[in-house]
C-alpha positions in Angstrom: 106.9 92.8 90.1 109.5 94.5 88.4 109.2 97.1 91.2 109.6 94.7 94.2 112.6 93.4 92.4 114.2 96.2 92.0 114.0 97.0 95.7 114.5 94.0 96.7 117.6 93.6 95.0 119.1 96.9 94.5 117.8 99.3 96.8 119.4 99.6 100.4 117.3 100.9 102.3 120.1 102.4 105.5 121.7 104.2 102.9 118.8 105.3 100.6 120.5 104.1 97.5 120.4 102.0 94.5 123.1 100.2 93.6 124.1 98.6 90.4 124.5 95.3 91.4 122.1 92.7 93.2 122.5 92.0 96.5 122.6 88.5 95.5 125.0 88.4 92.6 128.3 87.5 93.1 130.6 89.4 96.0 132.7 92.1 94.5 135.6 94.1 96.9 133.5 97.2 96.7 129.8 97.2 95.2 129.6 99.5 92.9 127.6 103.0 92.5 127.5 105.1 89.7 125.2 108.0 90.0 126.2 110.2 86.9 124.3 109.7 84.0 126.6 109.7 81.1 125.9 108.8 77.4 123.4 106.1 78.9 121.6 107.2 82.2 123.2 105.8 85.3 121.0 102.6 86.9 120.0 105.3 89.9 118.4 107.7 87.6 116.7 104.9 85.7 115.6 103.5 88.9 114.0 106.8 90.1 112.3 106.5 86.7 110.4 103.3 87.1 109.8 104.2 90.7 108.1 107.7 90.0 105.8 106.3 86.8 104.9 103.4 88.4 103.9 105.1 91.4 101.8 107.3 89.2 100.2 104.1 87.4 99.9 102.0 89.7 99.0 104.1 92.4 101.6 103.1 94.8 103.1 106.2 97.2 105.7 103.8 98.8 107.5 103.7 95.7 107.2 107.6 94.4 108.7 107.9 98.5 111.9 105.9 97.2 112.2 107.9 94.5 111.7 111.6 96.5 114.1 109.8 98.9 116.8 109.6 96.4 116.3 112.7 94.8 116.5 114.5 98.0 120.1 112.9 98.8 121.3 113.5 95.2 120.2 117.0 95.7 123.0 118.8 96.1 125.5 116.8 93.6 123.2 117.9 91.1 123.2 121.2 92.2 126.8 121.4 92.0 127.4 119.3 88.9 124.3 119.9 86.9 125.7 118.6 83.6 126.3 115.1 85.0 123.0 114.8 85.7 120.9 115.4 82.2 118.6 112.5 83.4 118.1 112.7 86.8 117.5 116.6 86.3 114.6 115.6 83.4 113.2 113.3 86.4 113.1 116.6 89.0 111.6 119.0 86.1 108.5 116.4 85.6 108.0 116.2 89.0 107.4 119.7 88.7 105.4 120.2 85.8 101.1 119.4 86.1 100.7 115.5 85.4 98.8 114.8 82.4 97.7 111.2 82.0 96.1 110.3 78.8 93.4 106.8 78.9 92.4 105.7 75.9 89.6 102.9 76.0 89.3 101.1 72.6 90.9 98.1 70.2 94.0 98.6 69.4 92.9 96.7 66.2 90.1 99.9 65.4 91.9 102.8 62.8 90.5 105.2 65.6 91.8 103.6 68.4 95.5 103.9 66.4 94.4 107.7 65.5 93.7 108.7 69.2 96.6 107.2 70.0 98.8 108.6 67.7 97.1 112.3 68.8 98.0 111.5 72.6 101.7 111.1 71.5 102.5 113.9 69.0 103.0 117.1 71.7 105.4 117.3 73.9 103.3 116.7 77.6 106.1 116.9 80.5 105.0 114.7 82.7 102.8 113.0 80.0 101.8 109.7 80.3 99.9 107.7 78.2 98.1 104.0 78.7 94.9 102.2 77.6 93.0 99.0 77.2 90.7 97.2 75.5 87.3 97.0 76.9 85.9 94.1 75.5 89.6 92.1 76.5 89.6 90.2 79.8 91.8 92.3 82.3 92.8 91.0 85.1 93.3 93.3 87.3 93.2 97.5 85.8 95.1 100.0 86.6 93.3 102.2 89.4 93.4 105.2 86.3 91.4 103.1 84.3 88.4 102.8 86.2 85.3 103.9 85.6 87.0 104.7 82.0 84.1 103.4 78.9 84.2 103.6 75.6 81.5 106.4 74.8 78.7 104.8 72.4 81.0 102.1 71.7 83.4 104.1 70.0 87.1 104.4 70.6 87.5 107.4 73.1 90.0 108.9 75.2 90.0 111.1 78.8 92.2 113.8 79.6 93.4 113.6 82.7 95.4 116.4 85.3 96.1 115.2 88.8 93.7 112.4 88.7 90.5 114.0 87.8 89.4 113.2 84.3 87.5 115.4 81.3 85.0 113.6 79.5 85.8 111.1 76.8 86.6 112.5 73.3 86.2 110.0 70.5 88.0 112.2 67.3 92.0 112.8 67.1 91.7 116.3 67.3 89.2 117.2 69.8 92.0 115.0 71.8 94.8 117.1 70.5 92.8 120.5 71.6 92.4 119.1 75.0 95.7 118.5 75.6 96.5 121.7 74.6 94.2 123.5 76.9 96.0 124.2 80.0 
């Protein structure tokens, strides 16, 4: 939802931008744009952001599109200006790097579960992402990476995964920290 909303209501799509105001929030003379990220990134950078993990986790090319879309037309201000663009130019260095998604299937009540989890997010992954669930929890509707993702003998386990294909399911903190740092 949050997606749709922010397309809906920020994105135009003549122009290929995001703006930082709604199109239904009150009138101003100009709407405004800022495109530099500064101390806080700018609300275009951030927007790419949602767009390309998203896309990633939910499966959804129309919105990793938007996001190439705007990178493409910011293209050259970066190129000229890299320094006002620290977080935009993070954004276009993931993009490059393999993408590693980490699953981990188990409670997030279980010491293990909170070990594998903690293993997952101690490197530094570019393009890392991690996510889970509980398998004996009712979800509504999973995400399509965590499908066909068990628990292996009922313990706590996590899968490796690089472009979409999947290792198989490690159960103990470090065999996950080994496997994510075999490349």
């Amino acid at each position: 939802r949050l997606c749709q909303d922010l397309l809906t209501r920020f994105w135009n799509e003549e122009e290929g931008i995001f703006y930082d105001t709604a199109s239904d929030a009150e009138p101003l003379v100009v709407r405004p744009r800022e495109v530099t990220d500064n101390a806080v990134p700018s609300g275009n950078s951030l927007a790419v952001e949602l767009l390309l993990r998203a896309a990633r986790l939910f499966d959804e090319p129309s919105w990793r599109a938007v996001a190439e879309r705007v990178l493409a037309r910011e293209g050259p201000a970066v190129a000229r200006w890299p320094t006002a663009f620290g977080h935009l130019l993070a954004l276009i260095e993931e993009g490059l790097a393999e993408p590693i998604e980490v699953v981990i299937v188990g409670d997030w009540q279980d010491p293990v579960t909170v070990a594998l989890l903690r293993a997952a997010l101690r490197p530094f992954v570019p393009a890392g992402m991690v996510t889970g669930f509980a398998p004996d929890k009712d979800v509504q509707e999973p995400l399509p990476l965590h499908e066909g993702k068990t628990a292996r003998a009922g313990r706590p386990s996590a899968y490796v995964c690089r472009g979409r294909v999947c290792g198989e399911p490690v159960t103990d903190p470090h065999e996950l920290t080994e496997a994510l740092a075999a490349r």
